[in-house]
N, C-alpha and C positions, 0 to 999 in steps of 0.2 A: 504494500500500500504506500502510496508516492507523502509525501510529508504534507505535502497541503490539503492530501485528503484525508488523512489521520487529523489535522488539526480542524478542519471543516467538521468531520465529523465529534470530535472529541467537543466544541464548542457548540453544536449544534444538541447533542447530549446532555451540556449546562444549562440551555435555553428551554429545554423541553423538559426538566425537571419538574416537581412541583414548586410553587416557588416557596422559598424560606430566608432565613435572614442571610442565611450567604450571600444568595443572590445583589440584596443590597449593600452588605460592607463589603464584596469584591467590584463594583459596580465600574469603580474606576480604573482596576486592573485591568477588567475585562474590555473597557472600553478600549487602553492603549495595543491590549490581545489583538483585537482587532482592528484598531487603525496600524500597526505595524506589520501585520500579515501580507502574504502572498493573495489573499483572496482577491477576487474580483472587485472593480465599486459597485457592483450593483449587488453583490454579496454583504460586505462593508456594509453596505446604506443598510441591506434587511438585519444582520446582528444587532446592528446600532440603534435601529428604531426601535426593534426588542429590548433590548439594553435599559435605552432611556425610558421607555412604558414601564418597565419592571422596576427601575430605579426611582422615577416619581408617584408609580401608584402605591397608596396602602396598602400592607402584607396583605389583609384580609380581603379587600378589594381583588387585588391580583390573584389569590386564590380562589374567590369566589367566578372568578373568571375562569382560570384554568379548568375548572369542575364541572362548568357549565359548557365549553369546551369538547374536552374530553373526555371528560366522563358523563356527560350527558349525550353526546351526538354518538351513537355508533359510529357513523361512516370515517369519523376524525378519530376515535380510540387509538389510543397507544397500547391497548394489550395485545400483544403477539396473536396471541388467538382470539379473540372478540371476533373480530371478521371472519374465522370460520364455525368456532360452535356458538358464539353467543353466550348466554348464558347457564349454557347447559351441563352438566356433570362431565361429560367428553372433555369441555376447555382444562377442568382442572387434570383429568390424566394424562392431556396432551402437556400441558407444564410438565408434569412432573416425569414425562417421556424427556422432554427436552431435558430437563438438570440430568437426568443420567448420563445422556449424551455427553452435556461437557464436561462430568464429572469422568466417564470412560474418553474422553477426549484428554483429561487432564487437566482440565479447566475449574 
């Protein structure tokens, strides 16, 4: 994986957190993260506006947002499996198929 997609992804991982106080007292690290990067500007602009939303909304705000988001839309969910079983018994043994995997992977 080439460095600029290791750190695209690795920042993109930050942003799609839930959000908590990190998010706010690294706000300004994150910002120069990203204004020194290899990324794209039009990459840049989207971290950055993330960034700044998350750095001037109230925790409570911003996570009532995230929830409403992702955990309320299906089609936007961030669970691995949501978009295949939903909420059904199957999603929880397909996780737990996956951790053996990385676990017999070494992971």
């Amino acid at each position: 994986m080439s460095q600029s997609l290791s750190f695209l992804c690795q920042l993109s991982a930050i942003f799609l957190r839930y959000p908590d106080e990190f998010i706010k007292q690294e706000s300004v690290e994150l910002g120069t993260l990203i204004s020194l990067s290899n990324l794209s500007i039009e990459q840049k602009k989207a971290f950055e506006e993330i960034r700044i939303f998350l750095e001037k909304t109230p925790l409570l705000d911003a996570q009532s947002q995230y929830v409403q988001l992702f955990d309320m839309s299906p089609s936007l969910s961030l669970y691995l499996f949501q978009h295949v079983h939903g909420d059904s018994r199957m999603r929880g043994q397909a996780m737990v198929d996956l951790l053996e995997e990385y676990r017999s992977a070494g992971l």
